[in-house]
N, C-alpha and C positions, 0 to 999 in steps of 0.2 A: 801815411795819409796820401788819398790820392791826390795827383794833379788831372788839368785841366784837360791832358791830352791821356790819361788812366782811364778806364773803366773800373770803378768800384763798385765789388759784390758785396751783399751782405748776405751769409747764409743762415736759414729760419731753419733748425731742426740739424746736427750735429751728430747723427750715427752712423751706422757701417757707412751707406752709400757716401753722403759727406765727408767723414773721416780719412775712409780709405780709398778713395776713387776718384771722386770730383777735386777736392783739399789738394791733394800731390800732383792733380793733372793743373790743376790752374796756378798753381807755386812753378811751374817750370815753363810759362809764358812772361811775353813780356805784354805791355800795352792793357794788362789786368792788373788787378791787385784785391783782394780781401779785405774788405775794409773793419767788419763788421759779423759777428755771430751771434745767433740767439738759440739757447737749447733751455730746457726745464732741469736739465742737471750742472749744477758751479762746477762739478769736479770736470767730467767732461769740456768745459767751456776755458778751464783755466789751462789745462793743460793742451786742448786746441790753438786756444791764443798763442801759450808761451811758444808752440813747434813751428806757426806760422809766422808769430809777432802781427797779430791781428793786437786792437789799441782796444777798439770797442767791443763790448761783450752786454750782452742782455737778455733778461727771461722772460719778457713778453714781446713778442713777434711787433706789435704796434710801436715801439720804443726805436724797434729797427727802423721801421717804413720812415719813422719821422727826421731819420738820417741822411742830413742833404747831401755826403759825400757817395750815398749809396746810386748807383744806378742802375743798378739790375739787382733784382731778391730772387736768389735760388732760394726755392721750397722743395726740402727734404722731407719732410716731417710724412709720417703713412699716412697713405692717403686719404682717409676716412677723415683726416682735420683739416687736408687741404682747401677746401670748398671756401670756408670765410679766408681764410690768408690769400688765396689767388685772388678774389674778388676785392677787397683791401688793397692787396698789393698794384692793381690794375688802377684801382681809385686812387693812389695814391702818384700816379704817373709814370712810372717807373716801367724797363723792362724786368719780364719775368722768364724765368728757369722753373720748371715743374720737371719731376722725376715723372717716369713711367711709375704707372697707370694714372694716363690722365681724369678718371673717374674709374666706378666701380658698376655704372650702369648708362644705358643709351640716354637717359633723360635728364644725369650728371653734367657728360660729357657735351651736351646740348648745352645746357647752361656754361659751360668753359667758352666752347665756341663762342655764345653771344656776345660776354663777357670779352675774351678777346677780340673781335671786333667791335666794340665800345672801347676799349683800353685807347689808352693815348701813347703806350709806348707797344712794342712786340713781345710776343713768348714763345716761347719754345719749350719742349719739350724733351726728354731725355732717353731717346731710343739712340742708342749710343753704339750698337751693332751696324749701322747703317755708316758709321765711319772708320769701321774696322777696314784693315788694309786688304785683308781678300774678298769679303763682301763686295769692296768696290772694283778688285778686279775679274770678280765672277760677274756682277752689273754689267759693266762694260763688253765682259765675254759674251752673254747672252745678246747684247744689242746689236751684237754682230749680225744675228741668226744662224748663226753654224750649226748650235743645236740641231733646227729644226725645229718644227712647232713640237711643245713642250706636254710631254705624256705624265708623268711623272714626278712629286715630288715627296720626298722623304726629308724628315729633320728630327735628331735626338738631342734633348737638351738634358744633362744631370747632374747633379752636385752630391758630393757627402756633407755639406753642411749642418744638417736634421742630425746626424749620426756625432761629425764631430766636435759640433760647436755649441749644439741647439741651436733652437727655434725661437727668436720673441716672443709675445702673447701676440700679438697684433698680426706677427707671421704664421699663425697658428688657426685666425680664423675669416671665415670671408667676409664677414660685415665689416672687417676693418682691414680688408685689401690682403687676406694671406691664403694661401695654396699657390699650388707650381702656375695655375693657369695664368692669375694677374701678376705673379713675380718675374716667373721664367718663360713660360708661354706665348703671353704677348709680343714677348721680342721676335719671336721666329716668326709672328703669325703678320707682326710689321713687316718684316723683310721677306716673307713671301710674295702678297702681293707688290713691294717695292719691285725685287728685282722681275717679278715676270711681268709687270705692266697690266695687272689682271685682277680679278675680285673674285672672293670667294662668294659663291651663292648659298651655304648650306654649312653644318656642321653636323657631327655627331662625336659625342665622348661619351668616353666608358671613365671610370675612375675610384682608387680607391682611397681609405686616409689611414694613417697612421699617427703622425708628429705633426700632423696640421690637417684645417678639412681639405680633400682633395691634395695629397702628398706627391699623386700619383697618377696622370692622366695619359689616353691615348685619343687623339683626335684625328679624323677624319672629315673631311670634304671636295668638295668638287666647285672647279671655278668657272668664269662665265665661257671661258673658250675652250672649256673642257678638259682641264688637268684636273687628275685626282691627285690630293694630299694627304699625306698621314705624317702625322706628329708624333713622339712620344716626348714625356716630360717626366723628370723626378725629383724628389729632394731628397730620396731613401738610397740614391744607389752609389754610384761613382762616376768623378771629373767625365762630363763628356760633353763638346756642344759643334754639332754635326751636321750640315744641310746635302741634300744631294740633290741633285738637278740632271731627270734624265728625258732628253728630247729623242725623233725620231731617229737624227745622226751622231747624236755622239752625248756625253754626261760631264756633268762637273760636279766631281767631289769636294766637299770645304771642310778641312777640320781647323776649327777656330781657336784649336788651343796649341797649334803645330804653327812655327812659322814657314814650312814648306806644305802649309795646309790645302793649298789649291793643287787641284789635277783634273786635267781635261782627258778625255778617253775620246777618241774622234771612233764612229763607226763601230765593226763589231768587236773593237779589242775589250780585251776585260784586263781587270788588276794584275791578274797575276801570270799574267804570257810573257815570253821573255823582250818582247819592242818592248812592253809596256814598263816591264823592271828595267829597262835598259835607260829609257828617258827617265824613270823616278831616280835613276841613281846620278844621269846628267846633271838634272834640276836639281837634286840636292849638291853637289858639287859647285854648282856655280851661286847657288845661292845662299851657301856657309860664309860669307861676309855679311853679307843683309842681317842674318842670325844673331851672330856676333854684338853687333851690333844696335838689334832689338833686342837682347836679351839685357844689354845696359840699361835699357830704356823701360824693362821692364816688359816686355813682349806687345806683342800686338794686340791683347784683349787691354790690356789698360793704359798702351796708348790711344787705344778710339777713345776713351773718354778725352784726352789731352787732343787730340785731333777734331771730336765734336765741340769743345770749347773755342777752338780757333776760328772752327766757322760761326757760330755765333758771333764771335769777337766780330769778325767780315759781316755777318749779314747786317748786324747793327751799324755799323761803318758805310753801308750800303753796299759795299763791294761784292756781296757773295748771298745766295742763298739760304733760307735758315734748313740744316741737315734732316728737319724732320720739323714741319708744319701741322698747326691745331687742327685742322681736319683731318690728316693725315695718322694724327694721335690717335684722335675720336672713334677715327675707325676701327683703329690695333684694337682702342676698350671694348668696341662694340663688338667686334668679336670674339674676344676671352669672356667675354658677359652672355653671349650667344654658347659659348661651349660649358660655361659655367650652367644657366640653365638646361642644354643638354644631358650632362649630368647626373642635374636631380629627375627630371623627367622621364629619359632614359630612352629617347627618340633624339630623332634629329631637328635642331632650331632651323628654321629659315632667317639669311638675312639682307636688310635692305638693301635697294643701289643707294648711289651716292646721294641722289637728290633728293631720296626720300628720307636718309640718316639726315640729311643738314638741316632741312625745312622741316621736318613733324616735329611737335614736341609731344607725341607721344611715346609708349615703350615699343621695342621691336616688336611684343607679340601683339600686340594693339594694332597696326600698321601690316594694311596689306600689301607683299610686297612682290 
C-alpha cells in the first residue's frame, strides 16, 4: 500500500511493454510503488501480482481509475483502445503515463493534446530513448557545436522479433497501431528532431510487409535548416538500433545496444585509420568499469526505461522536467502518420510547423502548410 509520501501507479493493460520493461524499471525505485493492475487476462494479472506483490488487480480499466491509492495510470494497452482510457483517466484527476504512439493520426493526437491541457494532473509520454545514456551524451555533444552545422543524418533501427517470437494481431496491422513505423520508427524520428533542435519539413517512404503491414520501411527527409535524413526500420532482420550524426567537422556515431556505443570522429578521420582505433581502444579501456557495471543493471537500453521513470517521479514532484512532453509526442505521431501515408501513396507527405500541428483540428493533408 502506498503512503502518503509513495507515488502509486496503477497499470491499465499488462503486456510485453508492461511486463518486461516499464514493471522491473519501476520495482528498482524507491519513492514509487505499483499499487494496482488491470489486464483482460486473470493468468497474466495473477502472476504479475504475485512477482511484484501488487494487492489490487482488475479487468476493467474503470475499477482502476476508482482507486484513491492510484496516482498516476500508465496506459499500456495498443493504442487503438487508448483514446477513451486517456480521456477517463484525465477525468478522473490523476497523472497519466501513455506509451508511444501517442495516437495513430494528426487529429488523434490533437484531441490528446486538448485533453492534456484540460486534465487537472500531467502526462507523459513514453519515448524512453530520449533518456538513454548516449543519446543524452551525443545531445549534449552536438550543443556544443563542434559538429558544425549538421548535413547529415542516418539511423537503422531492427529486431528479429517477427522471426523469433511472432508478431500480435494488433502488431500486425495499422488500424490498431502495428508496422515498424508507429512501433520502432517513431522513436528515432522523436530523437531526431530532439537532438538537432530542428523539424522535419517533408517525408518520403518506400516500404514493404511481410509479418505485419509495413514490416519494412526506408524513410527519408529533409529539415528546416537543411539536413537530409534517411531512416531504415525492420522487424524481419536483425538486433540493430543505430543513429549517426554527420556535420561539416566532425560525426557521432551511437550504437545503442553497445555500452561503448558513442564515438565522435572530429574532421576528416574515418573509423578505421589507426588515431581512430587507437582512441576506440582507449575509450574502451577506460570505460570497462561503466560496462561492468551496466550490464548488472541490465544495460543501458532498459535502464532508460528506469531512468525515464525517475524523471517523471521529479517532474511530478516539480523538481525536473517531464523527459518527453504532449506536444512533443504529437509531433513524433504526426510524423510516422506523414511516413505512413507516404507509403500508400508513394510520393512524399508534406508536414506542418508547429503552430499549425497544435491549432488546426484538421488532417495534415487538409492544411496547408
Amino acid at each position: 500500500m502506498s503512503t502518503k509520501s509513495t507515488l502509486g501507479i496503477g497499470f491499465i493493460g499488462c503486456g510485453r511493454a508492461g511486463a518486461e520493461l516499464h514493471l522491473p524499471a519501476i520495482h528498482e525505485l524507491t519513492g514509487v510503488e505499483v499499487v494496482a493492475l488491470c489486464d483482460v487476462d486473470p493468468d497474466r494479472l495473477q502472476t504479475l501480482a504475485g512477482r511484484y506483490g501488487v494487492e489490487r488487480t482488475y479487468d476493467h480499466y474503470r475499477e482502476l481509475l476508482s482507486n484513491s491509492n492510484v496516482g498516476l495510470v500508465a496506459v499500456c494497452v495498443p493504442v487503438a483502445l487508448r483514446g477513451e482510457i486517456l480521456f477517463d483517466a484525465l477525468d478522473s484527476g490523476k497523472h497519466v503515463f501513455v506509451e508511444k504512439p501517442l495516437a495513430l493520426s494528426s487529429r488523434d493526437a490533437r484531441k490528446a493534446l486538448r485533453a492534456s491541457a484540460a486534465g487537472k494532473g500531467k502526462v507523459f509520454v513514453g519515448h524512453n530513448l530520449r533518456c538513454h545514456r548516449l543519446v543524452e551524451q551525443c545531445r549534449d555533444f552536438i550543443g556544443t557545436g563542434v559538429l558544425g552545422p549538421i548535413e547529415l543524418v542516418n539511423s537503422v533501427w531492427s529486431t528479429d522479433l517477427a522471426r523469433t517470437h511472432g508478431l500480435p494481431g494488433w502488431r500486425q496491422r495499422l488500424e490498431t497501431g502495428g508496422g515498424v513505423l508507429f512501433e520502432m520508427g517513431i522513436h528515432h524520428f522523436d530523437l531526431i528532431e530532439w537532438l538537432l533542435s530542428d523539424r522535419l519539413k517533408a517525408v518520403w517512404c518506400e516500404s514493404h510487409s511481410r509479418s505485419s503491414e509495413i514490416s519494412s520501411a526506408i524513410v527519408s527527409g529533409s529539415s528546416e535548416k537543411g539536413t537530409l535524413v534517411t531512416c531504415s526500420f525492420s522487424q524481419e532482420s536483425v538486433p540493430r538500433n543505430y543513429l549517426e550524426v554527420c556535420g561539416t567537422e566532425g560525426r557521432i556515431e551511437l550504437d545503442l545496444y553497445r555500452f561503448d556505443g558513442f564515438r565522435y570522429l572530429e574532421g576528416s578521420l574515418t573509423g578505421g585509420c589507426l588515431e581512430s582505433r587507437l582512441r576506440s581502444a582507449v575509450r574502451l579501456a577506460t570505460e570497462l568499469p561503466t560496462a561492468f557495471r551496466l550490464a548488472r543493471q541490465g544495460g543501458d537500453y532498459k535502464l532508460s526505461y528506469q531512468r525515464q521513470w525517475m524523471r517523471i517521479i521529479d517532474a511530478i514532484n516539480g523538481s525536473a522536467t517531464a523527459p518527453c512532453t504532449v506536444e512533443e509526442a504529437a509531433r513524433a505521431a504526426e510524423i510516422a502518420a506523414a511516413a505512413v501515408e507516404s507509403a500508400k501513396l508513394g510520393w512524399p507527405v508534406d508536414l506542418c510547423s508547429t503552430e499549425d500541428f497544435e491549432s488546426s483540428p484538421q488532417h495534415p493533408q487538409e492544411v496547408e502548410c
